[in-house]
C-alpha positions as CSV (number, residue, x, y, z in Angstrom):
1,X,110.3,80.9,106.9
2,X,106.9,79.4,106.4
3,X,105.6,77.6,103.3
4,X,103.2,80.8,102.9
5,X,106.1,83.5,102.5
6,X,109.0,81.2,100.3
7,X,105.4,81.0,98.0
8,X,104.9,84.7,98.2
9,X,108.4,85.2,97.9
10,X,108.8,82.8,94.3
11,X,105.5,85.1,93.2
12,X,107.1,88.4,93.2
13,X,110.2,86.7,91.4
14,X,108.2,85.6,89.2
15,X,106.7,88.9,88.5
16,X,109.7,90.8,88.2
17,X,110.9,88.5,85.8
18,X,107.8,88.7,83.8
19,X,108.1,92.5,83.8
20,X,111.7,92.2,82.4
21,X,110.7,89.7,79.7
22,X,107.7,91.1,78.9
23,X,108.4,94.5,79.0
24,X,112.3,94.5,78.6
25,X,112.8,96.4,81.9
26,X,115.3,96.5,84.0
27,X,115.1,94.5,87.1
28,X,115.6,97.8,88.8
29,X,112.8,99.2,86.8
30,X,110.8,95.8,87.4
31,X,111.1,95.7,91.2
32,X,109.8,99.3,91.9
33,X,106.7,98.4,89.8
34,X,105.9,95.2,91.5
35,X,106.5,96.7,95.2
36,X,104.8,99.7,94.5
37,X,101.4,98.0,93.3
38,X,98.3,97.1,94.7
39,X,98.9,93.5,93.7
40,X,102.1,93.4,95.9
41,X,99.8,95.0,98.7
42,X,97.6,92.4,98.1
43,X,100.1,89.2,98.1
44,X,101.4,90.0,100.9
45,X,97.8,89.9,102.7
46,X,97.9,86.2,103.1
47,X,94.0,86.4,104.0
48,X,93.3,87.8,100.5
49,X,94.5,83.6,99.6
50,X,96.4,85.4,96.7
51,X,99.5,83.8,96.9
52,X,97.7,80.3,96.3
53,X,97.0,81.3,92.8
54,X,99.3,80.5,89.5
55,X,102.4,83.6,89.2
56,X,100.5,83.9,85.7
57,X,97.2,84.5,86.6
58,X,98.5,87.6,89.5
59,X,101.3,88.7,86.2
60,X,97.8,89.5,84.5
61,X,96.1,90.8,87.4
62,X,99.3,93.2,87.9
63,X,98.9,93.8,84.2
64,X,95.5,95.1,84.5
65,X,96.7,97.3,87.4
66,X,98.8,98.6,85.5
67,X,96.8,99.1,82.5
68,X,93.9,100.8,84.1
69,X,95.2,102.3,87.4
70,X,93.4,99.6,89.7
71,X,93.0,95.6,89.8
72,X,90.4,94.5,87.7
73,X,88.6,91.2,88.2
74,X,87.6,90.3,84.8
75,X,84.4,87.7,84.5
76,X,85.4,84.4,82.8
């Protein structure tokens, strides 16, 4: 496995748990929100660079999706 997909891979265990702490799903309940998003789509595009960026910052981006039905790039 490349260094690109064990990074990937630590991202969407890092989501999940999020989701389970956070939002006291079940990891069950967790993974079928994080494979079914956009974000997940997303991460797994390694040209979209995603999976260089902190498992915080994509938790809020996967937040936002899921708050408002689409990723939202907010202006900082």
């Amino acid at each position: 496995m490349n260094i690109r997909k064990e990074l990937i891979e630590g991202i969407i265990q890092e989501l999940i748990k999020f989701l389970c702490e956070d939002e006291e799903s079940s990891i069950e309940a967790a993974m079928g929100v994080v494979y079914n998003s956009q974000i997940f789509e997303k991460l797994l595009d390694e040209e979209t660079g995603l999976y260089k960026e902190s498992s915080s910052f994509i938790y809020e981006l996967l937040k936002d999706e899921l708050k408002h039905g689409s990723i939202i790039q907010k202006e900082q």
